[in-house]
C-alpha positions in Angstrom: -7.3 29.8 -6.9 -10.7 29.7 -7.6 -13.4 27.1 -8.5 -14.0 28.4 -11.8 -10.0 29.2 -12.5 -9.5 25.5 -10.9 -11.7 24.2 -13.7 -10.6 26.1 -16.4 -6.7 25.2 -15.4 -8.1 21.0 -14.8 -9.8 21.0 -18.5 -7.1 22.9 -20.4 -4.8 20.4 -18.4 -6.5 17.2 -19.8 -7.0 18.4 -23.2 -3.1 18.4 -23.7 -2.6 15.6 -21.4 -4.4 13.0 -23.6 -2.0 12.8 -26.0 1.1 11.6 -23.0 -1.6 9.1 -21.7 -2.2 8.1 -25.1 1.4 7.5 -25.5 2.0 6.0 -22.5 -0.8 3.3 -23.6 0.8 2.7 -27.1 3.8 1.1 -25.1 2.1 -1.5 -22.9 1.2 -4.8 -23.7 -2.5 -6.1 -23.5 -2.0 -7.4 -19.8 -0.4 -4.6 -18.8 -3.4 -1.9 -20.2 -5.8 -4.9 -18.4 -4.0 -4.0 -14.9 -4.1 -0.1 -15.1 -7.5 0.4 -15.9 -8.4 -2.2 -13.3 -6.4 -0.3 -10.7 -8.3 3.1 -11.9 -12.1 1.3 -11.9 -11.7 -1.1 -8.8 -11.2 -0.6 -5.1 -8.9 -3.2 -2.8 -7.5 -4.5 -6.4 -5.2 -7.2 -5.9 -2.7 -7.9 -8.3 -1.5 -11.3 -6.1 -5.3 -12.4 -6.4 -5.5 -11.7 -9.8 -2.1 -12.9 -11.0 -0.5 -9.8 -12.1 2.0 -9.3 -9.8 5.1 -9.0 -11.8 3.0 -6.4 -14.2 2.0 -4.1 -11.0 5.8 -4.5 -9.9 6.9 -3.3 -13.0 4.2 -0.9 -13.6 5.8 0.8 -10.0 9.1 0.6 -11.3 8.0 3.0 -14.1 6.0 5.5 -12.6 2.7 4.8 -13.7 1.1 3.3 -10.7 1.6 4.0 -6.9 1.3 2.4 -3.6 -1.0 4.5 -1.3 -3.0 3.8 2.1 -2.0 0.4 1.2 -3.9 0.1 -2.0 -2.4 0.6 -5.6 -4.0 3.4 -7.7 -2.5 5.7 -11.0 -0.1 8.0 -10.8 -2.4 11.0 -10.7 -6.1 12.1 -10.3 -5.7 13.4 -14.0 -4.5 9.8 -15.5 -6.7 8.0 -12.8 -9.6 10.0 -15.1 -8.6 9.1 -18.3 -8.6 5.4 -17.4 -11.8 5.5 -16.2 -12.9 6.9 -19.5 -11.7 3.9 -21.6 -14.2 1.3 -22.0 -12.9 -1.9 -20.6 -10.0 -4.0 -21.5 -10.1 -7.4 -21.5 -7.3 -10.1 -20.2 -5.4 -11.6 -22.8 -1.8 -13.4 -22.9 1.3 -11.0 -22.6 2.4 -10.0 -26.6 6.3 -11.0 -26.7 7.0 -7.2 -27.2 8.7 -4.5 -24.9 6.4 -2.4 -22.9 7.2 1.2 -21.4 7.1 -0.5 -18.2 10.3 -2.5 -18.7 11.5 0.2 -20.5 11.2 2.8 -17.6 12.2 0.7 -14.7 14.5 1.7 -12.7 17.6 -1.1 -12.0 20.0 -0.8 -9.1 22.6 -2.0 -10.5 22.4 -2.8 -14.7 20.2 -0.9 -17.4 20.6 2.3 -19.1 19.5 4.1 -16.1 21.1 7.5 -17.8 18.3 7.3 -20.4 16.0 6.7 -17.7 16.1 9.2 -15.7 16.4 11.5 -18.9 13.1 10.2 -19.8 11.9 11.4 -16.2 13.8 14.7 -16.7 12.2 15.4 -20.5 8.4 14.2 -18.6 8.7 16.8 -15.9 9.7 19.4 -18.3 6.3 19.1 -20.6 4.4 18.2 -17.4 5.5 21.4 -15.7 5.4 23.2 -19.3 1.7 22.9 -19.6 1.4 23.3 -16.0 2.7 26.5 -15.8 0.9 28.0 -18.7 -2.8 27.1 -17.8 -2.1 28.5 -13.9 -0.8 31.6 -15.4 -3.4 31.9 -18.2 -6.1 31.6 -15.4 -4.1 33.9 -12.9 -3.7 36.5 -15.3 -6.8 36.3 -17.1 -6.8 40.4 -17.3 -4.6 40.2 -20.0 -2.5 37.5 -22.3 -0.3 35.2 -20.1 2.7 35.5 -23.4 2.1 39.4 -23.3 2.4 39.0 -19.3 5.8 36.8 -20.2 7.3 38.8 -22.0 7.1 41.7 -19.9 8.4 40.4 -16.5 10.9 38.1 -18.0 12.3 39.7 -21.9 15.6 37.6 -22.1 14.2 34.0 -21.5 11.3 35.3 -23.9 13.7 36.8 -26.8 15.5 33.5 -26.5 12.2 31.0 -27.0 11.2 33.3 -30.0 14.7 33.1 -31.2 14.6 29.0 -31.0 11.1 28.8 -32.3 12.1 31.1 -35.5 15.1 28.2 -35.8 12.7 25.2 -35.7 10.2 26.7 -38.3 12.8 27.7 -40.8 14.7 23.5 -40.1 11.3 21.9 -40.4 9.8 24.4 -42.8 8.7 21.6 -45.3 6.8 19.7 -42.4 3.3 19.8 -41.4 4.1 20.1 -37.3 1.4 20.8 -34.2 0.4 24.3 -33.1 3.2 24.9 -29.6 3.1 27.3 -27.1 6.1 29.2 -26.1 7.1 27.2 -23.1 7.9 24.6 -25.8 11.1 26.3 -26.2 11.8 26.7 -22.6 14.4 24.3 -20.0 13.8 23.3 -16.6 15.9 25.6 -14.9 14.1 28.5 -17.4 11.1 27.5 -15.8 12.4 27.3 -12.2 12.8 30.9 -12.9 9.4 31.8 -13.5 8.0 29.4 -10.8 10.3 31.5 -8.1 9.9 34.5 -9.9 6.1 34.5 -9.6 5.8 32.4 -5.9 2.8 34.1 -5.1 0.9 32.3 -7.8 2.9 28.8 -7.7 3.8 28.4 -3.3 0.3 26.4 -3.1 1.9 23.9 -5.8 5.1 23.2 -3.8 4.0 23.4 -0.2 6.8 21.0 0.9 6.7 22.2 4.9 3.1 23.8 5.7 3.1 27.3 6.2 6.9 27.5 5.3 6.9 29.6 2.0 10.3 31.3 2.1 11.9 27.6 2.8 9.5 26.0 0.0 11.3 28.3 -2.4 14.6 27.5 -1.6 13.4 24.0 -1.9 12.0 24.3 -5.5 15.4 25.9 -6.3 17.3 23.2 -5.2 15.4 20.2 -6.7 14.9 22.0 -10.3 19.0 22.5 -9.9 19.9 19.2 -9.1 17.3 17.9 -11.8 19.0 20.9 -14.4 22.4 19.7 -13.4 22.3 17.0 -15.1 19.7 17.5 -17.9 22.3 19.0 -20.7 25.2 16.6 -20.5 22.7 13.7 -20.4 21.1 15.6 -23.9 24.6 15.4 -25.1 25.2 11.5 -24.1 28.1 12.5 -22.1 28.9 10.2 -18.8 27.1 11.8 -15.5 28.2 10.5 -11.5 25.6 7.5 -10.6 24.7 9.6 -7.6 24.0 12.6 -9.4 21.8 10.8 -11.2 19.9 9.4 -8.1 19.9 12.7 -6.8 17.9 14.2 -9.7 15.6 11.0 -9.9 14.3 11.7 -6.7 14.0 15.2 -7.1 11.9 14.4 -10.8 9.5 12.2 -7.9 9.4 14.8 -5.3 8.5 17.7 -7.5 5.9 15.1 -9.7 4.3 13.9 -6.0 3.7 17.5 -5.0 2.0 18.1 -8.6 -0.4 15.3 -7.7 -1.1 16.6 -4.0 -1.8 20.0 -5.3 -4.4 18.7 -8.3 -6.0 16.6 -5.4 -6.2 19.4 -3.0 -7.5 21.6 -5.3 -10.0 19.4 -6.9 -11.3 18.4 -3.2 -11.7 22.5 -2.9 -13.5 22.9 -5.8 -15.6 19.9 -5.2 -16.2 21.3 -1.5 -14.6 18.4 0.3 
């Protein structure tokens, strides 16, 4: 990809990615806000040092920090950014309220881990939604990515209009946001395109160097044990313990090699 189509994709990408982080703010508590945008603004920041060290844990636990070369940093360049745009936030006692970071740990043994690793399923699914449509849109910049859609794949395409048709006629009497027609897609819909159109998304998932037949078969198998389980957890219906660990760490896998790819590519464009 390109520098410019790199940018283009990276902007697009933040524009609609504001409103997660945002969301993802809304549910922390004062100390907890203090501790993120510490880890994005500070090198070497020590949680023992600075007596946070039950807030970084749990921050982990949830996803929205990470451990790397031994130091702990966001979860991705892209939410890394955003913290650095907030102006500071100061320390102030923990608020007696539940914070996103209890609420999306992830318990060995107790918790509703079912709704926890739906919450990773349903995060993927937007992450990969938004994903998929600025690559494209910069890919096929020759013509309209939908048009492009609706060409190469008719029946997932006839089925989003169909379900978008539904939603406007339910919530006719509702103001709602503008969507795109992703919005109406599933995870293993999307698998579909990603391994339909490889040549565009093999850089994304290059799980073994240089292996692009095997990273395909990869992708497949990760966004099928994630899809596996993604309905009858939508329905509240009982799913194995180990098929639910299973598609946790395929939600982390494919969100790890989201992050390596936005790094790699912003080190290109940046000519590192």
């Amino acid at each position: 990809m390109s520098k410019a189509n790199f940018d283009q994709v990276r902007r697009q990408f933040m524009v609609e990615a504001v409103d997660h982080f945002n969301y993802y703010l809304r549910h922390l508590n004062e100390k907890e806000k203090s501790l993120l945008h510490a880890v994005a603004c500070l090198e070497n920041y020590d949680p023992v040092t600075a007596g946070v060290i039950s807030e970084a844990e749990a921050l982990k636990r949830a996803g929205l920090i990470i451990q790397h070369n031994n130091q702990l940093r966001p979860f991705s360049t892209g939410f890394q950014n955003f913290l650095q745009s907030l102006p500071p936030i100061s320390r102030v006692d923990i608020r007696q309220t539940p914070s996103i970071a209890q609420n999306l740990a992830y318990p060995a043994d107790e918790g509703d881990y079912d709704g926890q690793v739906w919450d990773l399923i349903i995060s993927l699914e937007k992450r990969l939604r938004i994903l998929i449509k600025q690559i494209l849109e910069a890919e096929w910049h020759d013509s309209p990515w939908e048009e492009q859609i609706q060409k190469r794949y008719p029946d997932l395409y006839e089925g989003w209009v169909n379900n978008k048709q539904k939603d406007s006629q339910t919530f006719r009497n509702y103001e709602r946001a503008d969507t795109i027609i992703f919005d109406y897609s599933y995870l293993d819909e999307l698998g579909r395109i990603i391994e339909g159109e490889w040549n565009i998304f093999r850089s994304v998932f290059e799980f073994r160097l240089n292996q692009g037949k095997q990273n395909k078969q990869i992708i497949h198998q990760k966004i099928e044990e994630i899809a596996r389980v993604r309905n009858p957890l939508a329905h509240g219906r009982t799913v194995p313990d180990t098929e639910l660990r299973r598609a946790h760490v395929s939600c982390d896998d494919l969100n790890n090699h989201l992050d390596k790819w936005e790094r790699r590519n912003r080190s290109q464009a940046n000519g590192e």
